[in-house]
C-alpha positions in Angstrom: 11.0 19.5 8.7 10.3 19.7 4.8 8.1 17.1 3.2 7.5 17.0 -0.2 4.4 14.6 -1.4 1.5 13.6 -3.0 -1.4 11.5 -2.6 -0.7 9.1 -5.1 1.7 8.3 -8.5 0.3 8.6 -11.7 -0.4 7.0 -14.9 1.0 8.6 -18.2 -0.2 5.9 -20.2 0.5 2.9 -18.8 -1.8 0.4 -18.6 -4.2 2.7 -20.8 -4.6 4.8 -18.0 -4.1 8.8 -17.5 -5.3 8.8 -13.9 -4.4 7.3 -10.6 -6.3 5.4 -8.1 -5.4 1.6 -9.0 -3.0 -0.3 -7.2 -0.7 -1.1 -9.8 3.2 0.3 -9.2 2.5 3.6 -11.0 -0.1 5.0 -8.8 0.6 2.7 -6.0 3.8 4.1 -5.2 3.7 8.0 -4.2 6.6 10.1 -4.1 8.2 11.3 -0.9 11.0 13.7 0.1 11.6 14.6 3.3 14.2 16.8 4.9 14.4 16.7 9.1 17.5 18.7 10.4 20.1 16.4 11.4 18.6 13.4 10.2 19.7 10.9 8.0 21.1 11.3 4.7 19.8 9.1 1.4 17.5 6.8 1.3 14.9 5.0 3.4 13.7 1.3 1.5 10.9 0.4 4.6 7.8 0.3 3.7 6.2 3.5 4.6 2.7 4.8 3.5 0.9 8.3 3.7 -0.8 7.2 6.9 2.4 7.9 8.7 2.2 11.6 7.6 0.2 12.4 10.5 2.1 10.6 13.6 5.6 11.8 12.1 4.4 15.6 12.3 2.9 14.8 15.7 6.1 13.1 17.0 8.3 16.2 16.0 6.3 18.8 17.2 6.4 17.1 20.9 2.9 16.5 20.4 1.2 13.2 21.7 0.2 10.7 18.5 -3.3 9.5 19.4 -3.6 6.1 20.2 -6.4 5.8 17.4 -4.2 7.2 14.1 -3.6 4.7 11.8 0.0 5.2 11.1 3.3 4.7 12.5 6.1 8.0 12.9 8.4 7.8 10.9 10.8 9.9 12.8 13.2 6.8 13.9 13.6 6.2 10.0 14.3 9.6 9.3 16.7 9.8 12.2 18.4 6.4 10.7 17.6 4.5 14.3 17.6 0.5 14.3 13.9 -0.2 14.2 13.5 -3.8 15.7 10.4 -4.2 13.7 8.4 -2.3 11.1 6.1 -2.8 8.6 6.6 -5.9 6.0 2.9 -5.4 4.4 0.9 -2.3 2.9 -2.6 -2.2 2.6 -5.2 -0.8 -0.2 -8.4 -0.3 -1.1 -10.3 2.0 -3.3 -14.1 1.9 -3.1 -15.1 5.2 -4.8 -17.3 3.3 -7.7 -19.3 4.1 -9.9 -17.7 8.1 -10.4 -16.1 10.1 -12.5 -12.8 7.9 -13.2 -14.8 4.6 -13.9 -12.1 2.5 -11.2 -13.9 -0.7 -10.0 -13.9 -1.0 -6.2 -10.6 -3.0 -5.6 -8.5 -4.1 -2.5 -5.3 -5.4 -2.1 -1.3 -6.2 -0.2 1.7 -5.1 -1.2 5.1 -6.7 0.4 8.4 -6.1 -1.3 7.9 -9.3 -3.9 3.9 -9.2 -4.3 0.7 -7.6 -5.4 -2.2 -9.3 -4.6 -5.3 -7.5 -5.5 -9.3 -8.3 -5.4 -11.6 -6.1 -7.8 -14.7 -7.0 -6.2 -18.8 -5.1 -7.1 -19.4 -5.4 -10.8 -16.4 -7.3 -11.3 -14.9 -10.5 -9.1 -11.4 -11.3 -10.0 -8.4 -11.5 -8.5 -4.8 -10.4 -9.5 -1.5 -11.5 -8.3 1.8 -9.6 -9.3 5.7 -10.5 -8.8 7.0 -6.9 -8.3 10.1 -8.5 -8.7 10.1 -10.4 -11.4 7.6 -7.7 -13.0 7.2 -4.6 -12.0 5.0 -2.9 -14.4 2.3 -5.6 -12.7 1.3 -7.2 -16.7 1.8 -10.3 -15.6 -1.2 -11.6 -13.3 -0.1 -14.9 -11.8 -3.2 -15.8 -10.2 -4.3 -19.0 -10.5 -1.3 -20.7 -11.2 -0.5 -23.8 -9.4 3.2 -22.4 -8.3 1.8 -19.6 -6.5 -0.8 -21.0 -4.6 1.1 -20.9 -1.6 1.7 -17.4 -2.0 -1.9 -16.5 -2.8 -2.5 -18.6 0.7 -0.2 -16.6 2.6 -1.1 -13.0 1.1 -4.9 -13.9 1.9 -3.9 -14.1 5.3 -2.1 -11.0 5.9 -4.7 -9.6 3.3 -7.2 -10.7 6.6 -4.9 -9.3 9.1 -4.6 -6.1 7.7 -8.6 -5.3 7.1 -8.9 -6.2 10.7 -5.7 -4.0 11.5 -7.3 -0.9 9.7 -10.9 -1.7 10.8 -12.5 -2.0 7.2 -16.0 -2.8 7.1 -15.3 -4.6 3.4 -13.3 -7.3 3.8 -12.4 -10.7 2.5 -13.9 -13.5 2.8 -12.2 -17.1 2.0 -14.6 -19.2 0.1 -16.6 -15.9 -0.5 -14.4 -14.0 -2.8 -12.6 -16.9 -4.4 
């Protein structure tokens, strides 16, 4: 196996930034090449995330994936298996504030069609993006009356996911409005 990656993307302007660590598209989305002998060819669109590094190496080495790792193998992907179920949600949050890069503390979900994302310490605002529609995330929606269902529905899987990945800062309806 051959994986080429990184920990993040990176900003080359956008957005005013030269950095990473925000959860806009830029540095939210990481670059990932991997090469498994007899796997499958082009590309995989799931939703995978850097916490699956760990269980895929595992997997292929014949090595047992501890019960406690975040992350999910990726080796039926690579091997272009049916997966009856994977991932439709990715999860976010940067808490390293104040330091050197001046990010505020921010958490947030990512499906295919949203951004929903909650700067929270010295600053309490929400942002809501249609990666769709927008993908360069310039466009909060948050707050508007259309999206309120949305907004409803990412809060919950927002919920599910801090649970899901055991993070002591989490969101609170009718705390973090």
């Amino acid at each position: 196996m051959i994986v080429y990656t990184s920990d993040q993307g990176f900003y080359m302007g956008e957005h005013g930034w030269f950095d990473k660590r925000f959860m806009y598209e830029e540095s939210f989305r990481t670059p990932l090449l991997i090469y498994l002998p007899g796997g499958k060819r082009g590309n995989v669109t799931e939703m995978v995330q850097n916490i699956d590094y760990a269980p895929t190496m595992l997997e292929w080495a014949g090595v047992n994936v501890p019960a406690d790792l975040q992350g999910i193998s990726l080796l039926p992907l690579l091997k272009g298996e049916k997966t009856l179920q994977w991932r439709h949600s990715l999860y976010y949050h940067y808490y390293e504030y104040p330091d050197g890069h001046v990010v505020n503390k921010h958490y947030g979900v990512r499906t295919e069609k949203y951004a929903l994302v909650y700067f929270y310490g010295d600053v309490n605002a929400w942002e809501l993006y249609d990666i769709e529609k927008a993908p360069m995330n310039m466009h909060n929606l948050y707050g508007l009356p259309e999206y309120e269902t949305v907004v409803k529905e990412l809060k919950t899987e927002l919920q599910r996911l801090q649970i899901r990945y055991n993070d002591p800062i989490r969101f609170e309806e009718g705390v973090s409005q």
